[in-house]
C-alpha positions as a Markdown table, in Angstrom:
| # | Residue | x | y | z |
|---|---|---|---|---|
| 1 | Unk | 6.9 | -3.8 | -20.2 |
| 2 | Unk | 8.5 | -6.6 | -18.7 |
| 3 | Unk | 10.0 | -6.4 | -14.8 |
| 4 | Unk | 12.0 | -9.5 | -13.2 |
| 5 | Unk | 12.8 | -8.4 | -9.6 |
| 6 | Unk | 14.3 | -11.1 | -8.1 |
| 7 | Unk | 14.9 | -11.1 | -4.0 |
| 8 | Unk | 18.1 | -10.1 | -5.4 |
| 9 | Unk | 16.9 | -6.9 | -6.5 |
| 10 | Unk | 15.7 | -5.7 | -3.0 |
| 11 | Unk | 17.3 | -2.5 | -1.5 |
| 12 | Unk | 19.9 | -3.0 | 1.2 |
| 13 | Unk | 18.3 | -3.7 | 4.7 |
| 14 | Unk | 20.7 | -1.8 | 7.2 |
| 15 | Unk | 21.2 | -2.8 | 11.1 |
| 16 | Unk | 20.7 | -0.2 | 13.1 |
| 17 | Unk | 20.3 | -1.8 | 16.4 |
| 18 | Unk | 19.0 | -5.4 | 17.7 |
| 19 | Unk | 15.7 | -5.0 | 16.6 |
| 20 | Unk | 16.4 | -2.1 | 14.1 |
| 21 | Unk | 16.3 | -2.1 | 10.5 |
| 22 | Unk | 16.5 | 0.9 | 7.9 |
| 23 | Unk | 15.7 | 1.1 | 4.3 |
| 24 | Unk | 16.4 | 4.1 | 1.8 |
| 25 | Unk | 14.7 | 4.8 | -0.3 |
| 26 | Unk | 17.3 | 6.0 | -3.6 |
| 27 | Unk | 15.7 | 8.8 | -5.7 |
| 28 | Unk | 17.7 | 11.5 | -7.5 |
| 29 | Unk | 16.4 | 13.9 | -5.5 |
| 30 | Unk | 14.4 | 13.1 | -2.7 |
| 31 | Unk | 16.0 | 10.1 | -1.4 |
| 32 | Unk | 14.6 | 9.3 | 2.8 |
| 33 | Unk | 14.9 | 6.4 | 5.5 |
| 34 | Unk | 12.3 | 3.9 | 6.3 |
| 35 | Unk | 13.3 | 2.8 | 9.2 |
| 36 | Unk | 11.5 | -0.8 | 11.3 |
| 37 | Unk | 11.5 | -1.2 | 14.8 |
| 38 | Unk | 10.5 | -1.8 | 18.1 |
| 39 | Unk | 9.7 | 1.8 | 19.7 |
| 40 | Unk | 10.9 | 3.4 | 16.5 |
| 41 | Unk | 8.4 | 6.3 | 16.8 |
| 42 | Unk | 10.5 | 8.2 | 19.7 |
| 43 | Unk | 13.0 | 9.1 | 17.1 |
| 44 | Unk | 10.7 | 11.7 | 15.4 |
| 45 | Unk | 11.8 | 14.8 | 17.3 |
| 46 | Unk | 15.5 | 14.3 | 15.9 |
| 47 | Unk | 13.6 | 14.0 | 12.7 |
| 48 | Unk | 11.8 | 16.7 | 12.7 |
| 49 | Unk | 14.8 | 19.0 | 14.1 |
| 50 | Unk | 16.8 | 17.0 | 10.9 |
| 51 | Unk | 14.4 | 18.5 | 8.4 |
| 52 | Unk | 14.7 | 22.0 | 10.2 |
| 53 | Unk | 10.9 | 22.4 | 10.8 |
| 54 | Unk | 9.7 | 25.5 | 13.4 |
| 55 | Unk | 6.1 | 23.8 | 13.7 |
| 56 | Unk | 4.0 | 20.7 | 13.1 |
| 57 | Unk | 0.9 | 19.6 | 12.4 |
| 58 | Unk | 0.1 | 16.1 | 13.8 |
| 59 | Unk | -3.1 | 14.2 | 12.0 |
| 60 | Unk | -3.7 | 11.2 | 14.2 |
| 61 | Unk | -5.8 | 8.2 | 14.3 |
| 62 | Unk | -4.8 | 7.1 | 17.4 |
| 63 | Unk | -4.7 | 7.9 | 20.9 |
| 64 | Unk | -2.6 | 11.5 | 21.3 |
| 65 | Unk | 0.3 | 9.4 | 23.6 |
| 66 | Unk | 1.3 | 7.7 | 20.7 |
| 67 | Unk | 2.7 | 10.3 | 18.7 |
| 68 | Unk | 5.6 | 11.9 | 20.8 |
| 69 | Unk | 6.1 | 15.4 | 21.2 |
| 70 | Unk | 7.9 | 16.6 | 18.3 |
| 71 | Unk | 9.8 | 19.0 | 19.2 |
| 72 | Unk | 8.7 | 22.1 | 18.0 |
| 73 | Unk | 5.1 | 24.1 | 18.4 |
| 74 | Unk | 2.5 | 21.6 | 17.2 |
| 75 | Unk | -1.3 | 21.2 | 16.4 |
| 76 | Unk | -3.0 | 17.8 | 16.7 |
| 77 | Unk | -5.8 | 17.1 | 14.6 |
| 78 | Unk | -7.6 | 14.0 | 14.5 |
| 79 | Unk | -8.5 | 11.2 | 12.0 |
| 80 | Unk | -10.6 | 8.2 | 11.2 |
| 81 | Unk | -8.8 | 5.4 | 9.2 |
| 82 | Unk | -11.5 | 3.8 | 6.7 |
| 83 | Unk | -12.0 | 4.1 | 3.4 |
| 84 | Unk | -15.2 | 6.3 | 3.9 |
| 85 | Unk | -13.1 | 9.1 | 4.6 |
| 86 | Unk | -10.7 | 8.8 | 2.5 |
| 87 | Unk | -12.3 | 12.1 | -0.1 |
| 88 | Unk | -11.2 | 15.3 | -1.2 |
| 89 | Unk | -13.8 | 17.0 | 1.1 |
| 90 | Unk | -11.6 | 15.6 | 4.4 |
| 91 | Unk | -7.9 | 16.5 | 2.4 |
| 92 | Unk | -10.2 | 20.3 | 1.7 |
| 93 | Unk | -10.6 | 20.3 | 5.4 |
| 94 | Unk | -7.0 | 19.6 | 6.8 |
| 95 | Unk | -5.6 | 22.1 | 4.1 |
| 96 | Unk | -7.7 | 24.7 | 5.8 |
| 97 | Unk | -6.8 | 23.7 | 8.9 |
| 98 | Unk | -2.9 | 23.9 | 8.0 |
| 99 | Unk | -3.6 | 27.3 | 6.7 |
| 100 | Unk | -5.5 | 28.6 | 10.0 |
| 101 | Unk | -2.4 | 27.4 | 12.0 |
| 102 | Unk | -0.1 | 29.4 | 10.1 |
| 103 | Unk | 2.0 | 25.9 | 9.0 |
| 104 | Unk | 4.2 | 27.2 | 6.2 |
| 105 | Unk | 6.3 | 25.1 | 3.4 |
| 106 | Unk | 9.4 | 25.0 | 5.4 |
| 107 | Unk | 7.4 | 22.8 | 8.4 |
| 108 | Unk | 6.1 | 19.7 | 8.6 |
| 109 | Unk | 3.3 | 17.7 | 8.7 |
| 110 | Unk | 2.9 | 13.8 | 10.2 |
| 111 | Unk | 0.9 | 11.4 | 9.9 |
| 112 | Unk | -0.1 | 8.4 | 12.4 |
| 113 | Unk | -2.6 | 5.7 | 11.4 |
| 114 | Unk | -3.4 | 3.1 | 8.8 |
| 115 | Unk | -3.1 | 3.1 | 5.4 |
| 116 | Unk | -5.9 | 5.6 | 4.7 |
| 117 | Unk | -4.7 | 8.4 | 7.0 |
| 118 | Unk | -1.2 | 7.6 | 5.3 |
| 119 | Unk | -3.2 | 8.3 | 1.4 |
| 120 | Unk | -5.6 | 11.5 | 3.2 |
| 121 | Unk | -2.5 | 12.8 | 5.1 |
| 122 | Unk | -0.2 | 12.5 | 2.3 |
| 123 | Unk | -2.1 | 14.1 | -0.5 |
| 124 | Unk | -2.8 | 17.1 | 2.2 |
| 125 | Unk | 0.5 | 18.2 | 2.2 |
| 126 | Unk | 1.3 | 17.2 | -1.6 |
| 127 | Unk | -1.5 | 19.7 | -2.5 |
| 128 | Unk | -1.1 | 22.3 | 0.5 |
| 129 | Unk | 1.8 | 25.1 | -0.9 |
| 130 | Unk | 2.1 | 22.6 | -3.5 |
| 131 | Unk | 4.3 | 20.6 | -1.5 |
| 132 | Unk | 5.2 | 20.4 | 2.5 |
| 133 | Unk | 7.2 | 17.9 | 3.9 |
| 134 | Unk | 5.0 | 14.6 | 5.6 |
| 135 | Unk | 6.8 | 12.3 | 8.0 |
| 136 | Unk | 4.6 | 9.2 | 8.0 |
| 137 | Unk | 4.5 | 7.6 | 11.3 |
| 138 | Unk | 1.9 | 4.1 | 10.1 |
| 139 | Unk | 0.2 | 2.0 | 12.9 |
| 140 | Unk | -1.1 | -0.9 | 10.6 |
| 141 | Unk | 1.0 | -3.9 | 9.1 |
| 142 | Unk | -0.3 | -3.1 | 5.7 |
| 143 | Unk | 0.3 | 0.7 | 6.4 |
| 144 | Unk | 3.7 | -0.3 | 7.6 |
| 145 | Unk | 4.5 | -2.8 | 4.6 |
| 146 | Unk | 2.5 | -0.9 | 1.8 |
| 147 | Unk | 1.1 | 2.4 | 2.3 |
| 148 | Unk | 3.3 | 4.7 | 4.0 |
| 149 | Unk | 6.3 | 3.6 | 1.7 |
| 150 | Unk | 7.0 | 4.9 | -2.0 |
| 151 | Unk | 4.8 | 8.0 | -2.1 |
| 152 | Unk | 1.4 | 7.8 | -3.8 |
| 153 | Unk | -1.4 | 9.6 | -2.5 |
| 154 | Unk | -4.8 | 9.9 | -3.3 |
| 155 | Unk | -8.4 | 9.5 | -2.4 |
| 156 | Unk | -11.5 | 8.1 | -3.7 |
| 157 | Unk | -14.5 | 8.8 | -6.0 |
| 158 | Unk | -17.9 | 7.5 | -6.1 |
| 159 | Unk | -16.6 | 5.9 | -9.3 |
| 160 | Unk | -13.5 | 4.0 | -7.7 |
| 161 | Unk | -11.1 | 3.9 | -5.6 |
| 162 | Unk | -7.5 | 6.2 | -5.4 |
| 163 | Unk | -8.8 | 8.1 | -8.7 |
| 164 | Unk | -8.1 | 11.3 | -7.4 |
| 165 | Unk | -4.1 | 11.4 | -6.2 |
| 166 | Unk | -0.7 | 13.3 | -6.7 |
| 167 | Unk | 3.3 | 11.3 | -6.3 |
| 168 | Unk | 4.5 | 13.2 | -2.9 |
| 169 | Unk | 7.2 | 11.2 | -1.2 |
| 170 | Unk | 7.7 | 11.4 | 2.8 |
| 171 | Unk | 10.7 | 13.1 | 4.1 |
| 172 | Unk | 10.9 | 9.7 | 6.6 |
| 173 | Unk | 8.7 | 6.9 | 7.8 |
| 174 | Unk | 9.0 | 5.3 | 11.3 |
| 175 | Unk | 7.5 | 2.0 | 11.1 |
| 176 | Unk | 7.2 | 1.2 | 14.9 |
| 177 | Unk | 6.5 | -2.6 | 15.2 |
| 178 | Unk | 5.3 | -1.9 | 19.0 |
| 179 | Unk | 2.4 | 0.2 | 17.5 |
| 180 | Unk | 1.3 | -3.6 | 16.1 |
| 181 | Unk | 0.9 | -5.4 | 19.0 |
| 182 | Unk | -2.5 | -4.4 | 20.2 |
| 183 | Unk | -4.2 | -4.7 | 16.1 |
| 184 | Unk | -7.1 | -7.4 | 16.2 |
| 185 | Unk | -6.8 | -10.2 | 13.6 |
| 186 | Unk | -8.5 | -8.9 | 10.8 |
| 187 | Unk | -6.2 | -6.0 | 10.9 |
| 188 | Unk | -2.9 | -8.8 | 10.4 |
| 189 | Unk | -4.4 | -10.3 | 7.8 |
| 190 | Unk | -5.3 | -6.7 | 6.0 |
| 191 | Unk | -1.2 | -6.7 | 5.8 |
| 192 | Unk | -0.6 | -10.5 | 5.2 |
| 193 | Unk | -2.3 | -9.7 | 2.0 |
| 194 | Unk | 0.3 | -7.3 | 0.2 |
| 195 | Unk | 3.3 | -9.3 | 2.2 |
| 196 | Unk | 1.6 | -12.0 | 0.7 |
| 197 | Unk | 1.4 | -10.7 | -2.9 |
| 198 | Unk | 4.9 | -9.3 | -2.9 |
| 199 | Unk | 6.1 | -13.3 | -3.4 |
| 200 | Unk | 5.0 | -12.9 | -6.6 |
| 201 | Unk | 7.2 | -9.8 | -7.1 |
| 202 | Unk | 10.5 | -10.4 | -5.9 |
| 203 | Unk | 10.5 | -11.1 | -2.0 |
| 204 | Unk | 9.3 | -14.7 | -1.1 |
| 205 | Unk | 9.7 | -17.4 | 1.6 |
| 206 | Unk | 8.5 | -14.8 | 4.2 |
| 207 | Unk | 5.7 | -17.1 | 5.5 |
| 208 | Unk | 7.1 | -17.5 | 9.6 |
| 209 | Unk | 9.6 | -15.3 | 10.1 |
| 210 | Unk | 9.6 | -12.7 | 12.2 |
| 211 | Unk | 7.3 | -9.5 | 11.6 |
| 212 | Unk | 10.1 | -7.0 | 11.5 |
| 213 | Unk | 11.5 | -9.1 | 9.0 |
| 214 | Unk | 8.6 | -9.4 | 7.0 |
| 215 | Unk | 8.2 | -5.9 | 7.1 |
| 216 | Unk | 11.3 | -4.6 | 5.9 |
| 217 | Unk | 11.8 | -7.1 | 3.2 |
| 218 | Unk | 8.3 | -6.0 | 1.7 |
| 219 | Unk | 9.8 | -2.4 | 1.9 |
| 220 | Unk | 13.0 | -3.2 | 0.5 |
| 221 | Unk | 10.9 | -5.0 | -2.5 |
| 222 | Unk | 9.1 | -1.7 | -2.3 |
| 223 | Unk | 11.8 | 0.7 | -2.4 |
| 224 | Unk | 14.4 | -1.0 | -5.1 |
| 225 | Unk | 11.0 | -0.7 | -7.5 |
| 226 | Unk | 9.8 | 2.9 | -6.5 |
| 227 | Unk | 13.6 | 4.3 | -6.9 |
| 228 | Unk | 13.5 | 2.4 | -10.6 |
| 229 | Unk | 10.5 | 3.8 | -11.2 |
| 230 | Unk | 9.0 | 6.5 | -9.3 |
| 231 | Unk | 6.1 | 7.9 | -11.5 |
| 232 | Unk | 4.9 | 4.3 | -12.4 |
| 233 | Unk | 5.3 | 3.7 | -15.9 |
| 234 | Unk | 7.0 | 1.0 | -16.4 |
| 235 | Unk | 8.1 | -1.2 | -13.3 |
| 236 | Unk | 6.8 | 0.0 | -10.1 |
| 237 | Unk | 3.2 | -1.7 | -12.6 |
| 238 | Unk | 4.0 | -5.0 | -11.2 |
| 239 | Unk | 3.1 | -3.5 | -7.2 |
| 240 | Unk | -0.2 | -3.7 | -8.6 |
| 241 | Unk | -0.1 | -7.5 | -8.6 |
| 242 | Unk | -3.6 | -8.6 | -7.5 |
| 243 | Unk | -5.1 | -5.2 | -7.0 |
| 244 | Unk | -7.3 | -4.8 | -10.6 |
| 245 | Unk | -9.7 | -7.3 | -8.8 |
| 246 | Unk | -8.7 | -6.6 | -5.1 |
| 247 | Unk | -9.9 | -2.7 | -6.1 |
| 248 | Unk | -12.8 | -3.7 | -8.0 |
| 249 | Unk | -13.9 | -6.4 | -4.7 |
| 250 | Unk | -13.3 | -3.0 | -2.4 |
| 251 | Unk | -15.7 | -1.0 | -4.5 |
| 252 | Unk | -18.6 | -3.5 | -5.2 |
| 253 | Unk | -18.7 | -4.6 | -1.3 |
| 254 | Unk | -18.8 | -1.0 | -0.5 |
| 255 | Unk | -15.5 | -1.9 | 1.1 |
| 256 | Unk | -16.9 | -4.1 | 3.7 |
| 257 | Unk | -13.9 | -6.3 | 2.2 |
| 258 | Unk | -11.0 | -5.1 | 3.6 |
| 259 | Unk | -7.8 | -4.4 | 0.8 |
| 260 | Unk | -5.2 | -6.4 | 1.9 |
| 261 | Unk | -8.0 | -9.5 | 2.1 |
| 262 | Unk | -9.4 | -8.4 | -1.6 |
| 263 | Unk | -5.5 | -8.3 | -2.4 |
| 264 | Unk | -5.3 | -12.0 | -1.7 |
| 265 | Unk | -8.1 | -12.8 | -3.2 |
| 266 | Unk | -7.0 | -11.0 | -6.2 |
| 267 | Unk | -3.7 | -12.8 | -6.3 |
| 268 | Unk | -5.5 | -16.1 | -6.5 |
| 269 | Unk | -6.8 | -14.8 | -9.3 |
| 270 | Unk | -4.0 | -13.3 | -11.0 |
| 271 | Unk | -2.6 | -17.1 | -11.2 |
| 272 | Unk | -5.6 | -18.2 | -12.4 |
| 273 | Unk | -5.5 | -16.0 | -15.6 |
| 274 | Unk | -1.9 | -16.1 | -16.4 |
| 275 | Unk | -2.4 | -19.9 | -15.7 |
| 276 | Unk | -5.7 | -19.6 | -18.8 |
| 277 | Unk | -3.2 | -17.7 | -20.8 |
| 278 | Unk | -0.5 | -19.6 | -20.6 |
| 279 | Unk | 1.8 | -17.7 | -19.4 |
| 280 | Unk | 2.7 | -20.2 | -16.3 |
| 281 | Unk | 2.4 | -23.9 | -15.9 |
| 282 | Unk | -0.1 | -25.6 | -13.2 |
| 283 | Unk | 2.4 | -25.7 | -10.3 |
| 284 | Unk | 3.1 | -22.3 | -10.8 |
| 285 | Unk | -0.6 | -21.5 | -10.3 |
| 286 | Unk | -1.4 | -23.4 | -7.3 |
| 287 | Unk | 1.4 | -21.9 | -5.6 |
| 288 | Unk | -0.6 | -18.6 | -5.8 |
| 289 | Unk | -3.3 | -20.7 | -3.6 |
| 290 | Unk | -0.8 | -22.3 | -1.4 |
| 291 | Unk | 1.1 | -18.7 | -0.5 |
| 292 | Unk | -2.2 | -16.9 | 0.2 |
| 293 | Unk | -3.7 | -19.7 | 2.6 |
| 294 | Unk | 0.2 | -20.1 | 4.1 |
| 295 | Unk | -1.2 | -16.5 | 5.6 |
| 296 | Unk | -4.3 | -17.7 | 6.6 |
| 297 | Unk | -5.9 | -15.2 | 4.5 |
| 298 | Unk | -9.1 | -15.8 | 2.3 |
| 299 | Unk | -8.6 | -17.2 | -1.6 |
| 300 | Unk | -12.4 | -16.7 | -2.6 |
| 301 | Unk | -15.0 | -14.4 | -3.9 |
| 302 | Unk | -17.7 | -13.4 | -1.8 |
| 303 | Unk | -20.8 | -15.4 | -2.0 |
| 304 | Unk | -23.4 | -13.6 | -4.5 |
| 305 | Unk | -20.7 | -11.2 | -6.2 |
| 306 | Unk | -21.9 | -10.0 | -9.2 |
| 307 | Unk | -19.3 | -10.6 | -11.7 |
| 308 | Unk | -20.4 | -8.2 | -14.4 |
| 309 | Unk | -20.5 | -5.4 | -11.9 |
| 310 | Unk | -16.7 | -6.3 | -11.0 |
| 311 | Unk | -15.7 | -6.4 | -14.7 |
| 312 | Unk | -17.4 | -2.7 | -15.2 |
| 313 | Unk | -15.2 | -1.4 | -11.8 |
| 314 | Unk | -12.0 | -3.2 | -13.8 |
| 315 | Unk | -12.2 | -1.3 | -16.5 |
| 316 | Unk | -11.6 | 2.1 | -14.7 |
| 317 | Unk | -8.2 | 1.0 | -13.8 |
| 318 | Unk | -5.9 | 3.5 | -14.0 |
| 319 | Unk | -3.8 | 1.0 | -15.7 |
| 320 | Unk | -6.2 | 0.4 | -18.5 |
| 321 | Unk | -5.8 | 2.0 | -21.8 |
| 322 | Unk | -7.5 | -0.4 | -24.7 |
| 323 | Unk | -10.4 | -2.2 | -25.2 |
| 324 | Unk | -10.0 | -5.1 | -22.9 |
| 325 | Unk | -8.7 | -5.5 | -19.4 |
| 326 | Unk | -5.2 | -4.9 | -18.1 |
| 327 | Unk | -3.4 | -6.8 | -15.0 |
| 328 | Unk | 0.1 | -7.5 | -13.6 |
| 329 | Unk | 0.6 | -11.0 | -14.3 |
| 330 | Unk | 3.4 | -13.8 | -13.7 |
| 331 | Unk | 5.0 | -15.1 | -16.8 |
| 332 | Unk | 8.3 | -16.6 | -18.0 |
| 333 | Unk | 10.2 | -13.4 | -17.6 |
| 334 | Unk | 8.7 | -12.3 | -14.3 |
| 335 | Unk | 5.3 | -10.2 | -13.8 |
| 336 | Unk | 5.0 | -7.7 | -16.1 |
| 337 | Unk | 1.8 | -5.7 | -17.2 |
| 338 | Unk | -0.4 | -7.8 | -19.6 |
| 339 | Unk | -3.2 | -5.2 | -21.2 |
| 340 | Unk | -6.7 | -5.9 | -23.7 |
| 341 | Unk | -7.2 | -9.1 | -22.1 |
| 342 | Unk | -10.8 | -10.7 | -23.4 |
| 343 | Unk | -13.4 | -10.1 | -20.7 |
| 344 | Unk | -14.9 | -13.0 | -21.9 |
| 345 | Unk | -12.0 | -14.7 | -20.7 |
| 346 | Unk | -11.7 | -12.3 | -17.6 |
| 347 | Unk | -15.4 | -13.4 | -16.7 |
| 348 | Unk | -14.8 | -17.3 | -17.2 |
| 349 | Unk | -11.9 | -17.4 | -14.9 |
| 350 | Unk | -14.2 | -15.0 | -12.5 |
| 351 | Unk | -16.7 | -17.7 | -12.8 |
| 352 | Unk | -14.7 | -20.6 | -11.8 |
| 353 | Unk | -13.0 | -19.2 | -9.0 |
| 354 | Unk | -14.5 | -20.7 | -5.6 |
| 355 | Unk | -16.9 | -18.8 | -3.5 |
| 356 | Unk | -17.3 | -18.0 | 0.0 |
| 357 | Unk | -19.7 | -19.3 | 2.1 |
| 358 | Unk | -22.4 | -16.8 | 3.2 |
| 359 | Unk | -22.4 | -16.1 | 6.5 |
């Protein structure tokens, strides 16, 4: 499987306004709006009233103001964005509480948080009368850029993460860039990391310009892949670029590293190999290096990382289906998926990779 999408290849980026920006997402027969803005969000009542819903259910990780009233009857329930809650028990307990409200397939349920709430929110109301509509209203940059877009679900296991999961796409997403104003550093550079790997894929030379730019080039990468490929089995494979080892960094630091920084890491990596495989040349493999420092985001593995253990999570990849190892790699026709690599040679690259300095 080979995929070569240039920044050609994006989906068209419509104007709506000064600081306004919407991106459709083109399926047969779900197509929806992503639309990118300053104060965006206050547009969900027409949204909701667009999709004829008589109730809501709001699930919120933020403070109640920053959802606005939708419109119609609604129940707020609230949410914790991190990893840790992201299991079946928590998408058991919002079904239940769907159910107890009397929210029927023809309503609508939203979601406002991070990426987590986006997966936990969205596989809810995949699963809850097999289907009900989910506006996704994300209040992280890689939520915004990543999460809320294309419309995978799922949660995790003990055994790894996102194993458990259903394809449910949102009826819209409002990508409010106000919502990222207050988000502490580490929280920017959770986002850098996908913006950061999606140079690799077909939107580059975003380093310095604007965030609403940044955003909605990342979603129009996003969206031309996802309406290509939907189901992801062919394509949409190469979104995965740096996430075999940014998954398997989450799961061994009992995500104490943060995805979009295990992302970046994993990118750095994914030159590495294709570089020891020779699929690219040198340059092209320290211009992985140069694009994730550009973001100011980290290129190492963590100090005392057992490598064996992160081979052992790599091999539950859901991309996996041979003996050796499978990743989205660069090569001379674009990144494509490259599977049964040698985890010898999966562990030498590992091993010269730089580390982090313990703290």
């Amino acid at each position: 499987m080979t995929g070569r999408p240039a920044s050609g290849r994006l989906s068209p980026i419509e104007q709506l306004g000064p600081d306004h920006r919407r991106v459709l997402v083109n399926l047969p027969e779900r197509t929806y709006p992503i639309d990118i803005g300053a104060g965006i969000r206050r547009t969900l009542p027409a949204v909701v009233a667009r999709l004829g819903a008589r109730r809501a259910v709001i699930v919120s990780a933020r403070p109640t103001e920053v959802v606005p009233d939708p419109g119609v009857p609604a129940l707020r329930l609230p949410a914790r964005d991190g990893e840790v809650d992201k299991t079946l028990a928590n998408v058991d307990a919002l079904c239940s509480q769907f159910a107890a409200f009397g929210l029927t397939r023809s309503d609508v349920v939203i979601s406002c948080g991070g990426g987590t709430t986006t997966d936990v929110v969205g596989l809810a109301a995949a699963l809850y009368h097999r289907g009900t509509a989910v506006v996704h209203l994300p209040t992280s940059l890689l939520a915004q850029v990543d999460a809320s877009v294309g419309g995978k679900t799922a949660v995790n296991l003990p055994a790894g993460k996102n194993l458990v999961g259903a394809y449910w796409q949102p009826s819209a997403v409002l990508c409010d860039t106000e919502l990222l104003a207050s988000l502490p550093r580490r929280e920017w550079i959770n986002g850098y990391g996908e913006i950061a790997r999606a140079h690799f894929i077909g939107a580059p030379d975003l380093i310095g310009r604007p965030v609403a730019e940044q955003i909605a080039a990342s979603v129009a990468l996003k969206a031309a892949i996802v309406a290509q490929d939907e189901r992801d089995t062919s394509l949409r494979h190469i979104l995965n670029y740096g996430h075999t080892l940014g998954h398997a960094l989450e799961r061994v630091t009992d995500y104490t590293m943060r995805h979009g920084e295990a992302v970046a890491v994993g990118t750095v990596f994914a030159g590495r190999l294709a570089g020891a495989l020779g699929r690219i040349d040198a340059a092209r493999v320290a211009e992985h290096l140069d694009v994730v420092r550009g973001y100011g985001l980290p290129w190492a593995l963590p100090a005392g990382i057992d490598l064996a253990a992160l081979v052992d999570v790599m091999r539950l990849d859901k991309k996996s289906t041979g003996t050796g190892l499978t990743f989205v790699l660069s090569g001379p026709d674009g990144p494509e998926l490259v599977r049964d690599i040698d985890a010898a040679l999966v562990v030498a690259t590992l091993a010269d990779m730089p580390r982090s300095t313990p703290a």
